[in-house]
C-alpha atoms as one frame of an Amber mdcrd trajectory, in Angstrom:
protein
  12.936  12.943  43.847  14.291   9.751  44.347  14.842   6.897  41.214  12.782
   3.510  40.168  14.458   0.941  41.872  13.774  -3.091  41.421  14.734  -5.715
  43.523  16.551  -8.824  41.888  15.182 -12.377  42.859  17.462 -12.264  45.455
  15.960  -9.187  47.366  18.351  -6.745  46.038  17.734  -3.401  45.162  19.042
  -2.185  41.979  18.203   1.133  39.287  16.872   0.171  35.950  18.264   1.984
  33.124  15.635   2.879  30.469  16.665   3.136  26.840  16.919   7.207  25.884
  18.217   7.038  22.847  19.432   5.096  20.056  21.802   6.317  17.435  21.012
   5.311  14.335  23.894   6.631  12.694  25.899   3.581  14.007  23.553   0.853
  13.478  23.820  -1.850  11.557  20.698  -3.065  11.218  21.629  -6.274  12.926
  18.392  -7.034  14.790  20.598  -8.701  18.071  18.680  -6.235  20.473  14.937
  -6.311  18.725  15.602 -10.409  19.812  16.891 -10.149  22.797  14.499  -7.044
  24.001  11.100  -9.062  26.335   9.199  -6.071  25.509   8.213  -4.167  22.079
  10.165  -1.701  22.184  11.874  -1.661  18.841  11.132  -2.120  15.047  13.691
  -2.488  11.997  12.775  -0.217   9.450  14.073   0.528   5.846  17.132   2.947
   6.312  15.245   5.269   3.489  12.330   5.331   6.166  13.994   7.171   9.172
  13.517  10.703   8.968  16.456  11.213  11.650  18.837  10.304   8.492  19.425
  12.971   6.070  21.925  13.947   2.854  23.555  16.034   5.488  24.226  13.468
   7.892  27.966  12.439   7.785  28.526   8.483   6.768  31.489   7.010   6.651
  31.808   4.799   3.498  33.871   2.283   4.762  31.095   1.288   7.350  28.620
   0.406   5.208  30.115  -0.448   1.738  31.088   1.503  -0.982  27.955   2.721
  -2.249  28.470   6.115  -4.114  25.407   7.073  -2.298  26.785   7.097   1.662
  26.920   3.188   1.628  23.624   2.349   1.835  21.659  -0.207  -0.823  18.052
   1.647  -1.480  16.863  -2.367  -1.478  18.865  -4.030   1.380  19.851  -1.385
   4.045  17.790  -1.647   7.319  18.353   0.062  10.595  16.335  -0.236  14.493
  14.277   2.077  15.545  12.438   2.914  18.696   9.319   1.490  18.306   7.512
   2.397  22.238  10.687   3.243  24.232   7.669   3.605  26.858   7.389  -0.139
  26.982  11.135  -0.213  27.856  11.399  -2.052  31.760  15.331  -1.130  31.860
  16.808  -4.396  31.979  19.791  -3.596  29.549  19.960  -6.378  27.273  19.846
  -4.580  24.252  22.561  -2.331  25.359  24.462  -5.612  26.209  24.248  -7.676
  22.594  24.581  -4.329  20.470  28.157  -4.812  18.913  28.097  -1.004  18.139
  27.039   0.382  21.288  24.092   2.370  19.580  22.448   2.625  22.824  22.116
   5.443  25.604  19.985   4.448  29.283  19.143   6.598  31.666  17.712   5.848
  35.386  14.421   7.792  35.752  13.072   9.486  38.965  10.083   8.415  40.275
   6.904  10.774  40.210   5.286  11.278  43.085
């Protein structure tokens, strides 16, 4: 099978890398890529909220305060999500303005 391509304005061909996966673990909640993203893709939700984030998760307090409870405030402490990663059209830019790199892209194969 062969991969989506997309031309530039220029005619050229280039692969679009669609967002896979976003680690949650390392965000900060910053909202940079939910601003910079053309599409809805993602959604900031209350840390408390994401069911990927458990007790037995490993935090490092230094990160995110020094919270007794992992460093994160019940009241404050938000976190991206992927909201419809199938709205993603793999132009990056989220992967670009993320200063923690949360973000993994993939090329996908065309069906067909």
């Amino acid at each position: 099978m062969s991969m989506i391509t997309g031309l530039t304005r220029g005619g050229e061909a280039y692969i679009p890398e669609f967002v896979a996966d976003l680690n949650q673990n390392n965000c900060i909640g910053c909202g940079r890529c939910f601003k910079v993203c053309p599409r809805d893709v993602f959604d900031l939700v209350e840390r408390e909220d994401v069911e990927e984030l458990s007790a037995d998760d490993d935090y490092d307090d230094d990160d995110y305060g020094d919270d007794d409870d992992g460093g994160f405030s019940d009241d404050t402490a938000m976190v991206m999500n992927l909201k419809n990663a199938l709205d993603c059209i793999g132009c990056g830019a989220c992967a670009r303005i993320c200063p923690k790199k949360c973000f993994t892209h993939e090329p996908l194969t065309a069906a067909g």
